[in-house]
C-alpha positions in Angstrom: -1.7 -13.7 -7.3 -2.9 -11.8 -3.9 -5.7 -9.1 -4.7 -6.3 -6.3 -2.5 -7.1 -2.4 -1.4 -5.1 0.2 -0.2 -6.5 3.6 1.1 -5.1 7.0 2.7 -8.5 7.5 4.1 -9.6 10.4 1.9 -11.8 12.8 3.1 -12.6 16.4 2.4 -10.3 19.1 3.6 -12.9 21.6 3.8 -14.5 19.8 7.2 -12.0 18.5 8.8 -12.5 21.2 11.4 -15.9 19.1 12.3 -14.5 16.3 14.8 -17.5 14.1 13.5 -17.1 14.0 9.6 -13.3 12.1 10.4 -14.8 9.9 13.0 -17.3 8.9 10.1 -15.0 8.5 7.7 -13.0 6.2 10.0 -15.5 3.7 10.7 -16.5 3.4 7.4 -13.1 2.7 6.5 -13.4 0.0 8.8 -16.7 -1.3 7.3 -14.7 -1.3 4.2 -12.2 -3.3 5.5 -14.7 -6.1 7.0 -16.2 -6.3 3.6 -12.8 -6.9 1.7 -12.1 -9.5 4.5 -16.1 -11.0 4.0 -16.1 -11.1 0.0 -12.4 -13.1 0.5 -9.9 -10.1 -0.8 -5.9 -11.0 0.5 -4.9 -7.7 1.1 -5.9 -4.1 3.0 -3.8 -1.3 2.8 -3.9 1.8 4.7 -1.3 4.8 4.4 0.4 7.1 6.7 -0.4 11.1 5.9 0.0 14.2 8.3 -2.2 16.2 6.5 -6.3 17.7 6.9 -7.4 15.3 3.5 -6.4 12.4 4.6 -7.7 10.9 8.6 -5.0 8.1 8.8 -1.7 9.6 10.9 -1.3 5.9 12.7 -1.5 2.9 10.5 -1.0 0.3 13.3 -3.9 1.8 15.4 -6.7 1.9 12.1 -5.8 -1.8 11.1 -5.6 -3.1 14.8 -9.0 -1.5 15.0 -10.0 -4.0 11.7 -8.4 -7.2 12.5 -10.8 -7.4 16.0 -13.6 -7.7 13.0 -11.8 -10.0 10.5 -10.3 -13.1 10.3 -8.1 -13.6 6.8 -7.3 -10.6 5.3 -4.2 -9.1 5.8 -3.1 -6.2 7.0 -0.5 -3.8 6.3 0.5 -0.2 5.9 0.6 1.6 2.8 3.0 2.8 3.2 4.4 3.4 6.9 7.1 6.9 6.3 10.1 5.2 8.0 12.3 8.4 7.2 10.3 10.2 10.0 9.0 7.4 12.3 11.4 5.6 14.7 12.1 2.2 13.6 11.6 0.5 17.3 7.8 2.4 17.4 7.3 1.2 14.1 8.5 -2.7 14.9 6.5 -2.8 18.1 3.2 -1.2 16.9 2.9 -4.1 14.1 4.5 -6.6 16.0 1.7 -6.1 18.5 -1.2 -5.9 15.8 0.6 -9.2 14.2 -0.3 -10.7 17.5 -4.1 -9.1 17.9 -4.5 -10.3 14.0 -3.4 -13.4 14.7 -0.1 -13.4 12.4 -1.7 -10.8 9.6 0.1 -7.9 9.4 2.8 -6.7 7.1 4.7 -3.2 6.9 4.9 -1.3 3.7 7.8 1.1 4.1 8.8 4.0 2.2 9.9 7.4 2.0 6.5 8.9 1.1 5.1 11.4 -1.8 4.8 14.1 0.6 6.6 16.0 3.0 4.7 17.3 5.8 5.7 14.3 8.7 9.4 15.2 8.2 9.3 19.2 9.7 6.7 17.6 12.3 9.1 15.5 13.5 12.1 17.2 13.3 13.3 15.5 10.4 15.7 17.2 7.7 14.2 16.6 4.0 18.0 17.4 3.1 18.6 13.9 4.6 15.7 12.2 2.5 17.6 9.3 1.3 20.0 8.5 4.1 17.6 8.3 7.0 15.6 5.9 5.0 18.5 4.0 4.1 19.8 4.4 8.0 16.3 3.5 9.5 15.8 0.3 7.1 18.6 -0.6 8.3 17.6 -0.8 12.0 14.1 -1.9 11.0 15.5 -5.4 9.6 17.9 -5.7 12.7 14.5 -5.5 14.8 12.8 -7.9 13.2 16.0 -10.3 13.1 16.8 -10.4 16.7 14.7 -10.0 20.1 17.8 -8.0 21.5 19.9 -5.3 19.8 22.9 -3.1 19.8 22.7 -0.4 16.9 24.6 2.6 16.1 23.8 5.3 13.6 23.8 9.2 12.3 20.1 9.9 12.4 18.3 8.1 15.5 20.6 7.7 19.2 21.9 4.4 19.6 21.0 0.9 21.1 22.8 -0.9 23.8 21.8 -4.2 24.2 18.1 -3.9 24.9 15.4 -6.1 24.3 12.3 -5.0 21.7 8.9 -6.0 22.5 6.4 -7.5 22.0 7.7 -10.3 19.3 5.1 -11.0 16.1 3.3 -14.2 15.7 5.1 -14.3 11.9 9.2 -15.1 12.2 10.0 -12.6 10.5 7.6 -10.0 10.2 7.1 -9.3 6.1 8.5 -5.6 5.5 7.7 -4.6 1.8 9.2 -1.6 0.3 7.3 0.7 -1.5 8.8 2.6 -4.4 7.7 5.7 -7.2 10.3 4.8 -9.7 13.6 5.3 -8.2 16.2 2.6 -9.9 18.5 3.1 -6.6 15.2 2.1 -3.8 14.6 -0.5 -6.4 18.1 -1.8 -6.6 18.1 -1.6 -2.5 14.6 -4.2 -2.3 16.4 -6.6 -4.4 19.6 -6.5 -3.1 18.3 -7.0 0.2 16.1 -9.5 -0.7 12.6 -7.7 0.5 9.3 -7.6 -1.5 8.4 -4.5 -3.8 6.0 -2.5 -4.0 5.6 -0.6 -7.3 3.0 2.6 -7.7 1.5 3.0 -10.8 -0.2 6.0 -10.7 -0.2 7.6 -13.8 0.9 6.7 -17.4 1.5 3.6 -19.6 2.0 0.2 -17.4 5.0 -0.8 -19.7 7.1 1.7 -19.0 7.7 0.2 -15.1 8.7 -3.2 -16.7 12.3 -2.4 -16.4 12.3 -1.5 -12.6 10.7 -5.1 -12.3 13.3 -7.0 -14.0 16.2 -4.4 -12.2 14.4 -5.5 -8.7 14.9 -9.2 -9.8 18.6 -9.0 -11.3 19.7 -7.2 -8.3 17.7 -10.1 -6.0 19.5 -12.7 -8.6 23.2 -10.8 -8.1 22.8 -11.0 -4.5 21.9 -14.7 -4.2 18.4 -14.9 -3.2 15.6 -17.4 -4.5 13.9 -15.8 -7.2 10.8 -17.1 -5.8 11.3 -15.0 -2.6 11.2 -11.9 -4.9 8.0 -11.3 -4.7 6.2 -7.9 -7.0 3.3 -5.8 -5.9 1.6 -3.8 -8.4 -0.7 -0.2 -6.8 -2.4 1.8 -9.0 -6.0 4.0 -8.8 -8.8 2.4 -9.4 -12.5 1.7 -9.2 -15.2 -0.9 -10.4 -19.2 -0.3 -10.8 -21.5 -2.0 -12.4 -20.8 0.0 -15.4 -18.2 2.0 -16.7 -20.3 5.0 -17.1 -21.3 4.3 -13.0 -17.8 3.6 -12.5 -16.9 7.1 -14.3 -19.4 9.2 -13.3 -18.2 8.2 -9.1 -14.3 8.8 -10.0 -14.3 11.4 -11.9 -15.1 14.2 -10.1 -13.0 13.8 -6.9 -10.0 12.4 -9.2 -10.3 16.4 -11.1 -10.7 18.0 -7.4 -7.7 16.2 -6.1 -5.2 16.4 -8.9 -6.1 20.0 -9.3 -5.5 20.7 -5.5 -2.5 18.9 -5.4 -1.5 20.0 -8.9 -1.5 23.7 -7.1 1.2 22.5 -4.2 3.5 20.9 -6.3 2.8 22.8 -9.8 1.9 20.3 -11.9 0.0 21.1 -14.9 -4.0 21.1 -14.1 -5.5 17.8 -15.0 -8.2 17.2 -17.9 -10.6 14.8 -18.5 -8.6 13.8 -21.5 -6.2 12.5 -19.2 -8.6 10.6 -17.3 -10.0 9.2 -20.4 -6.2 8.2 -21.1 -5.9 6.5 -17.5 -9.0 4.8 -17.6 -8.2 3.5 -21.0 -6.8 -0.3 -21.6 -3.3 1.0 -22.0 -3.7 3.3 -19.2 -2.6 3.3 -15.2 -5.9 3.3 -13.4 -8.1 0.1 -12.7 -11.4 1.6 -13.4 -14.6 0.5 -15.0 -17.1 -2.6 -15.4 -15.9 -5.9 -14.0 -14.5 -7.2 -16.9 -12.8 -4.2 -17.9 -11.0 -4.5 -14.3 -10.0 -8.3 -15.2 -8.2 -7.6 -18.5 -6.4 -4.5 -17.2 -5.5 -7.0 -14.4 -4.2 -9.7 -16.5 -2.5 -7.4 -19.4 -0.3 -6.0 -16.0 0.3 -9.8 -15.0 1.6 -10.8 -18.5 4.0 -7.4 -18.6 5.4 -7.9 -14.7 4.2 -11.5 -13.5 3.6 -9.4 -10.7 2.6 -11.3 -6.9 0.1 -9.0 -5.8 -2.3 -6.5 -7.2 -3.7 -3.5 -4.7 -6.0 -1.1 -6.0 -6.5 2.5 -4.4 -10.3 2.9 -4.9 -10.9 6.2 -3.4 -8.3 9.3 -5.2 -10.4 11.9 -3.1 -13.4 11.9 -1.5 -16.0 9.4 -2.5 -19.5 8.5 -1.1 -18.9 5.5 1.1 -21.4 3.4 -0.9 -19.7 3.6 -4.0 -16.4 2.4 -2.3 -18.4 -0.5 -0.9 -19.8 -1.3 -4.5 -16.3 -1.7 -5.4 -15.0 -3.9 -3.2 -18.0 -5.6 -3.3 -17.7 -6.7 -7.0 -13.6 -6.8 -6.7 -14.2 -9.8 -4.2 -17.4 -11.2 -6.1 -16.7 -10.7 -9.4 -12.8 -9.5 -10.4 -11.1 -11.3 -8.1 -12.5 -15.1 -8.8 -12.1 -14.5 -12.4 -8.5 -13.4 -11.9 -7.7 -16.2 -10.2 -9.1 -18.7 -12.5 -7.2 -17.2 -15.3 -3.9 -17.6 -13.9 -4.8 -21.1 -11.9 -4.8 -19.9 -8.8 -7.4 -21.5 -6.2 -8.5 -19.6 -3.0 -6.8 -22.3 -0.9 -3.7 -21.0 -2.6 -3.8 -17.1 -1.7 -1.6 -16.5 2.0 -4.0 -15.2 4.5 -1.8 -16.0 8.3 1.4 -16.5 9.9 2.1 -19.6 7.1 1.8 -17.1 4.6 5.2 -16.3 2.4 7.7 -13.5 4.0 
């Protein structure tokens, strides 16, 4: 099983109107990334936002700027919003850092959990489903053939032109990322593309059954079981303790939930329900090492699941503490993971050979 991070490069809303707390944040995002890359992590993750409490707009740009400094990990959005991005951009931004990574990077598409890049551009949120649908579509065509002709209701059509630069990897891997909607489920496995399943709150078991629709709709279809690969992303963190590992989540997980809580109006969050979260039979990934590795492996045994990211950071956190964690996720977590389930590190994909 891959192990790995994903980030939206948190940072707090409040300063964003000082020009150096984001350029700080964004290179130590990119320290973070070297050291997942150093302590021999598969995976980095970085998501698309629009909004002042996140710094990462352009995926492509942030990872390019991390695969001049690594050499294995791989790279890939987290997810890239394909209902408001156009699908050639998006195909020749990571075909491009494919070729700077040497054969690395991977696109995470989805629809997104908020709203904010669809009004910027010019998107209609009454056509939420159908331009992802619509822009998939042409995404897969792009990564299919070096010339296309294309014709749809959202984006103006293609007459036989060619799209460059082509990626090192043949194809490119396009995951699709999914909340818990049985129809974008259905649509991965149907099409045969990997899933990406966010577990962000609750109990683990109850996203057993979109893993198993994923794979009968993949079966139904006709593709190699094999090929249908399963990527579990939930919240996370690991310290040395769990009282370390607490007392550094905690407080921007309450600030967060509470602020988003207010936009959407969910209920205000409690530290009851962290407690809950944190907990064995909980969503989040958080504690001492070993807690980490049997939360780990009790998610393997429910979804045999391919891959495992973890988002480390839920709102702003003190860069040392993020370092920490990957730091014993690479050292610790990851090595004991793979030993349980009998995978060696020559095993774990990490270039262009890597599966698709």
């Amino acid at each position: 099983m891959e192990l790995g991070i994903y980030t939206f490069g948190e940072t707090d809303p409040r300063r964003t109107d000082d020009s150096t707390v984001v350029a700080q944040r964004i290179q130590d995002l990119i320290e973070e990334i070297v050291l997942a890359d150093q302590v021999g992590l598969d995976v980095f993750g970085v998501g698309e936002h629009h909004r002042p409490d996140y710094v990462i707009s352009a995926p492509a740009v942030v990872l390019a700027a991390a695969a001049s400094r690594t050499s294995r990990i791989r790279l890939t959005s987290a997810v890239t919003v394909l209902s408001s991005d156009d699908p050639v951009r998006v195909f020749q931004d990571f075909a491009t850092l494919d070729l700077i990574s040497g054969g690395r990077a991977e696109i995470m598409a989805g629809r997104g959990s908020f709203i904010e890049s669809y009004p910027l551009f010019g998107q209609d949120l009454a056509d939420y489903d159908a331009l992802f649908a619509e822009k998939l579509e042409l995404l897969l065509a792009l990564r299919q053939r070096e010339r296309i002709t294309w014709q749809g209701t959202h984006r103006p059509s293609i007459d036989d032109r060619g799209v460059y630069p082509r990626p090192l990897q043949q194809p490119l891997p396009v995951w699709i990322a999914v909340g818990g909607t049985p129809q974008s489920v259905v649509r991965a496995g149907t099409l045969g593309l990997p899933l990406a399943i966010a577990i962000i709150g609750g109990m683990p078991e109850r996203f057993v059954p979109f893993a198993d629709l994923y794979r009968e709709a993949g079966a139904k279809a006709g593709h190699d079981p094999s090929t249908l690969k399963v990527s579990i992303n939930s919240h996370g963190l690991i310290a040395d303790t769990t009282a370390q590992a607490v007392d550094a989540a905690f407080p921007p997980y309450i600030d967060t939930m509470a602020r988003l809580g207010r936009e959407r109006g969910w209920p205000m969050p409690t530290r009851q329900q962290f407690d809950f979260e944190r907990s064995p039979r909980g969503a989040m990934l958080l504690g001492e090492p070993q807690e980490v590795i049997d939360k780990i492996l009790f998610e393997h045994e429910l979804f045999k699941h391919d891959r495992t990211l973890v988002q480390f950071s839920i709102g702003p956190m003190k860069h040392a503490d993020i370092m920490r964690s990957i730091e014993l996720f690479g050292t610790r977590v990851a090595p004991a993971v793979r030993k349980a389930l009998g995978v060696s590190d020559a095993d774990t994909p990490s270039g262009p050979a890597a599966d698709q």
